[in-house]
N, C-alpha and C positions, 0 to 999 in steps of 0.2 A: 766399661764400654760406653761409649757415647752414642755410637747409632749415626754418625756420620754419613753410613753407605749400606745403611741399613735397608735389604733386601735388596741388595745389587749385586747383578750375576758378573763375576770379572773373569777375564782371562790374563793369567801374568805368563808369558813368555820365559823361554832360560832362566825358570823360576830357582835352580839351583844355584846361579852363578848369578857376579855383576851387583845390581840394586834387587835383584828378586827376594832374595830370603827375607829382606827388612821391608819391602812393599808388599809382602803379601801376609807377614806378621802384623804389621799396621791395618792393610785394608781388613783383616777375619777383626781385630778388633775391633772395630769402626762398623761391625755387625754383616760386610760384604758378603759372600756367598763365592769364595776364591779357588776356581779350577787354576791350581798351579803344573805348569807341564816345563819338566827339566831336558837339560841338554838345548842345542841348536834346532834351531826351526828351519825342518827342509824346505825344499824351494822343489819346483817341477809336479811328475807325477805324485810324489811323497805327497805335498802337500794338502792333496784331496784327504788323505789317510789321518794326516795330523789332525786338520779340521775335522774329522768325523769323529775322533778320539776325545779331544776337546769336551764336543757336543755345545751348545745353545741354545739358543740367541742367548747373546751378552750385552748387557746394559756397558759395559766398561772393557777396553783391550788394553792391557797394557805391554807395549812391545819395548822390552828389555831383551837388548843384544848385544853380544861384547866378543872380542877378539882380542886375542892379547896386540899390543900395538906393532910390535916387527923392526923396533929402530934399528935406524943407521942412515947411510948417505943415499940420499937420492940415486948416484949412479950406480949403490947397491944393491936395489931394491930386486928380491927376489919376485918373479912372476909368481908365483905357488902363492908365495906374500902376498902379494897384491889381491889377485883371486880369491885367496881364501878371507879377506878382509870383507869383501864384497861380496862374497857367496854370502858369510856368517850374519853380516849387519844390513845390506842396503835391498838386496834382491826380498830377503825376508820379511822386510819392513813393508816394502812394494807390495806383494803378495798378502800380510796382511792384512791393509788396509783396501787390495782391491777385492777380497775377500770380505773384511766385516765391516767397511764402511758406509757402502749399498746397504745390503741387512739394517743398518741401525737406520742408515737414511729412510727403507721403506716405514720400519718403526717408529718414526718421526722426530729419532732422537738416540743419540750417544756419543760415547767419550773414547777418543785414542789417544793414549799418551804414551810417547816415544821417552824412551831416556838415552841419551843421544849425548852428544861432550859437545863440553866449551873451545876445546883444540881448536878447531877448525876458526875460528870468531878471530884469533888474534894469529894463528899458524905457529906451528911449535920447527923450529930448524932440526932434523935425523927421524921426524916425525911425518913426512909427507903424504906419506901410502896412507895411515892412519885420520892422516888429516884431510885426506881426499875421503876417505870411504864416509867419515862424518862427517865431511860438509857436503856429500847428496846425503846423507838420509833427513840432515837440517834442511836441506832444499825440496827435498821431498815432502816434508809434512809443511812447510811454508804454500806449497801449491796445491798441494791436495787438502790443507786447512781451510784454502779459500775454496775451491772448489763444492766440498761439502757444506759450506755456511750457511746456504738458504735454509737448507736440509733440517736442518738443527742438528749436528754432529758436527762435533770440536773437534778439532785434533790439533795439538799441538806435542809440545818437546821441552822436557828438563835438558838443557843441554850442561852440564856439570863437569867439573876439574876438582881435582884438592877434595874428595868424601872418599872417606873410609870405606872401601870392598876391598874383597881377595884378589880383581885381578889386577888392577889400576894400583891401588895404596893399601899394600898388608901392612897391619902393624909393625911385622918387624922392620920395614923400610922405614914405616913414618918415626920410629923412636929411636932412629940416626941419628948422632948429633949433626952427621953431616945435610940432611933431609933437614931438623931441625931448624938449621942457617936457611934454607935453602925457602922456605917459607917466609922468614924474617923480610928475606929481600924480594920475596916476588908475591905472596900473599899478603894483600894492607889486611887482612881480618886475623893474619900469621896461626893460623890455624888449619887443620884439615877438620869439615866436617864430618859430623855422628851420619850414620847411614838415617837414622831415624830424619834427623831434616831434612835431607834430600826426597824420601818418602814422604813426608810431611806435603814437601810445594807437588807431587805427584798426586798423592790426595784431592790436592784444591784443584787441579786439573781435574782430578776425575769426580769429581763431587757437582753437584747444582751451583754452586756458587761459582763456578768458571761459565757459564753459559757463553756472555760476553767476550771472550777471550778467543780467539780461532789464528788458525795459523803461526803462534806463535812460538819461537826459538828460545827460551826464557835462560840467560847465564845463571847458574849457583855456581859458584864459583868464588867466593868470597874477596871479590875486587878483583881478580886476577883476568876477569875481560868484565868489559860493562857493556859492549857493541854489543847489537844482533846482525 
């Protein structure tokens, strides 16, 4: 144990699913104090319920949200789809940071870190719906990063493609030969990252040494976008 985040109270979000299992293994190493709460994060009345489950004040949020993506053609695009994209990632996103961003602002200090995709950065074609829902919840902590800055409370976003989880990149997909090629030509790193390094730049997000950093949409992604 290093002690990275030693005595820091986190909240990890849909800690069962997406980047939670491997960021909340990391952050209890790192010496955290990690209320992990599985499944979807309601949105509405629920909400009251979730946050009092939870419990607090949290030095650290970390808001991991994931929908499976829904492809196909734009003129296909199922309404349920769409909705259910945006109830599961961008409403809850919203909700929690206008829920624990105040809080940490009146404590003169804290950390939200979104983990959020690089889709949206370059646009994926049969990916629209998906790529709509992540690029508000990247514009959302782009405006509410700035918002809180005086504050002392960061909030920013791993926005990530090509890492290793269940619902994005399961093994058995990645060890395709076809998946395989399919790397070659579109990731220059021609790899999919360890869930651990993705966790890793989450970490430094929610750690002291990010202080300086706000509002930011940061690509992992291994070359496959460089923009923000």
């Amino acid at each position: 144990m290093n002690d990275r985040l030693a005595d820091k109270k986190v909240l990890v979000t849909q800690s069962d699913d997406y980047m939670g299992p491997g960021i909340e293994a990391l952050f209890q190493n790192e010496g955290a104090k990690v209320i992990a709460i599985p499944g979807v994060v309601p949105t509405g009345d629920k909400f009251n319920d979730y946050v009092n489950t939870a419990g607090g004040p949290f030095d650290i949020v970390v808001a991991n949200l994931a929908h499976a993506p829904c492809n196909g053609p734009t003129a296909n695009i199922d309404n349920n789809d769409w909705r259910g994209m945006f109830d599961t990632m961008v409403e809850p996103l919203m909700c929690l940071v206008r829920h624990y961003a105040p809080i940490m602002a009146s404590a003169g200090q804290g950390k939200i870190v979104a983990i959020t995709s690089a889709a949206p950065l370059r646009g994926i074609p049969g990916s629209t719906a998906y790529c709509s829902a992540r690029g508000a919840q990247n514009a959302f902590v782009r405006a509410s990063g700035l918002e809180f800055a005086p504050t002392n409370v960061q909030i920013n976003a791993v926005a990530q493609n090509y890492v290793s989880n269940p619902v994005y990149f399961p093994e058995e997909l990645v060890s395709t030969e076809k998946f395989q090629n399919h790397l070659k030509r579109n990731v220059p790193r021609g790899r999919v990252a360890k869930t651990s390094e993705s966790a890793e730049l989450a970490l430094f997000l929610a750690s002291d040494k990010s202080d300086f950093i706000v509002g930011q949409v940061i690509p992992f992604s291994g070359g496959w976008a460089t923009n923000t």
